[in-house]
MIKELUM-130928 format. One record per residue (C-alpha): x, y, z; residue number from 1. Coordinates in pm, 1 decimal, padded with zeros to 6 digits. Example, Ala and Ser with C-alpha at 12.3 -4.5 7.8 and 13.67 -1.06 7.14 Angstrom:
<sites>
[[01230.0,-00450.0,00780.0],1],
[[01367.0,-00106.0,00714.0],2],
</sites>
This chain:
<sites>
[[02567.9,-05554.7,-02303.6],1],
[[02705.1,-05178.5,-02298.1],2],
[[02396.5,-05062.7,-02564.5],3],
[[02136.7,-05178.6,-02293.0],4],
[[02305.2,-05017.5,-02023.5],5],
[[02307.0,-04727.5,-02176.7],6],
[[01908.8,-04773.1,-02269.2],7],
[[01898.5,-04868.4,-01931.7],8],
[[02047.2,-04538.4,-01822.9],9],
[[01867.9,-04318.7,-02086.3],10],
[[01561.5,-04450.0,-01998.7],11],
[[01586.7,-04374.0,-01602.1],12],
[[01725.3,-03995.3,-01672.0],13],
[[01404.2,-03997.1,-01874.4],14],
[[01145.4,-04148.4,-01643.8],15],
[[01342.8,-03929.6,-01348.1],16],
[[01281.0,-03600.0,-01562.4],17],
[[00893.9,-03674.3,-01630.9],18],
[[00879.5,-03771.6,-01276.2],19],
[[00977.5,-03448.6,-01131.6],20],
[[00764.2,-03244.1,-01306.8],21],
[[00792.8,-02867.1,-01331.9],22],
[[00845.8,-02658.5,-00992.3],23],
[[00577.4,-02451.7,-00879.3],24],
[[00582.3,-02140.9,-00653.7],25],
[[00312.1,-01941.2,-00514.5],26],
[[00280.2,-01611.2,-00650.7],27],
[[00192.1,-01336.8,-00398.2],28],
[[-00174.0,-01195.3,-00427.9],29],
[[-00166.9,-00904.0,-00577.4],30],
[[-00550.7,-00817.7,-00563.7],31],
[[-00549.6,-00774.0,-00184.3],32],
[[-00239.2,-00512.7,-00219.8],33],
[[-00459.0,-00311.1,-00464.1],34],
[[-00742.5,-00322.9,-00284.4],35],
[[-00701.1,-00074.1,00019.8],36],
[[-00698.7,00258.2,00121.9],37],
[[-00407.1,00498.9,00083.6],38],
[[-00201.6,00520.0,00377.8],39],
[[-00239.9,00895.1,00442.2],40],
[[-00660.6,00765.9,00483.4],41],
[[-00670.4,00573.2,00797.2],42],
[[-00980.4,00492.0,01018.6],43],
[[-01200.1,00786.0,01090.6],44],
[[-01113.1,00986.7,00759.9],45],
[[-01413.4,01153.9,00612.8],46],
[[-01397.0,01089.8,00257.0],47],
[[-01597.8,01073.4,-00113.2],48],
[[-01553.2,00731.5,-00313.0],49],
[[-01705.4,00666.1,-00628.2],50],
[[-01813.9,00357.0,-00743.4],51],
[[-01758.0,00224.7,-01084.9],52],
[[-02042.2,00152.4,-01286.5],53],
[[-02110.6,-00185.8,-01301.5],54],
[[-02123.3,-00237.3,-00896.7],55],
[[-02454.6,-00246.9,-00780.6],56],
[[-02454.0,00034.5,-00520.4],57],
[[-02790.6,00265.2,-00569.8],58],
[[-02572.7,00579.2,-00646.5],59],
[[-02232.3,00623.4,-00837.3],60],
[[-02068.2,00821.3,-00562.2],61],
[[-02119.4,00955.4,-00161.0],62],
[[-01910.4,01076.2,00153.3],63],
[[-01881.9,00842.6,00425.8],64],
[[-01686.9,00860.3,00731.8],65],
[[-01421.9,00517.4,00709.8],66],
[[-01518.9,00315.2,01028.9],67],
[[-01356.7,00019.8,00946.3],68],
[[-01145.9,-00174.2,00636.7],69],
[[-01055.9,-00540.8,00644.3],70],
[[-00909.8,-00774.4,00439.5],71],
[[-01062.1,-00531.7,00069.5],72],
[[-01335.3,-00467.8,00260.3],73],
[[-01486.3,-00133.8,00399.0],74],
[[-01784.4,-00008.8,00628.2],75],
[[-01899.7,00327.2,00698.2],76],
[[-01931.1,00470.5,01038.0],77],
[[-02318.1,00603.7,01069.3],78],
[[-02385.3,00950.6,00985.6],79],
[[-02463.7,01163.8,01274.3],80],
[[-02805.9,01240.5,01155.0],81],
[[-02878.8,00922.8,01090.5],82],
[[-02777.2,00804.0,01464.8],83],
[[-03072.8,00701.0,01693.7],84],
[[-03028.7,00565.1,02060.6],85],
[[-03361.6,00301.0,02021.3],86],
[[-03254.9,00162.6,01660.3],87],
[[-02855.2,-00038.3,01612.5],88],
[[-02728.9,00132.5,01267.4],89],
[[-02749.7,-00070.7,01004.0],90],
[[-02351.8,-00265.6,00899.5],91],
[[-02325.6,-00224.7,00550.7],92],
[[-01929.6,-00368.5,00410.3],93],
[[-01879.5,-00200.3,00092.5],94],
[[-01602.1,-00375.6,-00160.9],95],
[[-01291.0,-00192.3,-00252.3],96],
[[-01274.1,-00360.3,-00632.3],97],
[[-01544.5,-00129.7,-00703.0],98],
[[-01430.8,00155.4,-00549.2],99],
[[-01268.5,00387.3,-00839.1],100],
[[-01151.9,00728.8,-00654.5],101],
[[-01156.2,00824.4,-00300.1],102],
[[-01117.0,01171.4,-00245.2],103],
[[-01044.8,01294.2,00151.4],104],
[[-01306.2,01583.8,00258.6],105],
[[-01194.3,01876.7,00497.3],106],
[[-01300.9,01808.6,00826.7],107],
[[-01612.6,02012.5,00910.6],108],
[[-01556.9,02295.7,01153.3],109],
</sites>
């Protein structure tokens, strides 16, 4: 009688064990946290980004003025030349994974 209580026993603590599993935690995204501007760049910063080379812009780098950035996400404000009061700009969102270096550009005076 004690040996099966014992089996009994052994085999609960077992079944209890494979039960439960292994605990899980989220882990904290790290991609969005390396995905954004630098602080010292915030809205309205003129600035040169590069690209790297297997994004699929048309050209590896160009200055924009930063007119928005959400969630890894960027658009540029439209050039000033480019502005015309008949025709809405066109909204292009450009993706911060494939942004390499940003540069900030003096302010034109």
């Amino acid at each position: 009688m004690r040996v099966s209580t014992v089996v009994l026993a052994l085999s609960c603590l077992v079944t209890g064990y494979a039960l439960a599993g292994t605990r899980v935690s989220a882990v904290d995204d790290v991609s969005q946290s390396a995905r954004r501007f630098p602080l010292r760049m915030p809205v309205g910063t003129r600035v040169m980004l590069t690209f790297s080379s297997n994004s699929s812009q048309m050209r590896d780098y160009f200055a924009c003025t930063i007119a928005e950035v959400s969630g890894g996400w960027f658009r540029c404000a439209p050039e000033e030349n480019q502005t015309d009061m008949f025709t809405k700009p066109e909204e292009i969102w450009y993706d911060l994974a494939h942004v390499t270096r940003v540069k900030k550009l003096e302010k034109d005076r």
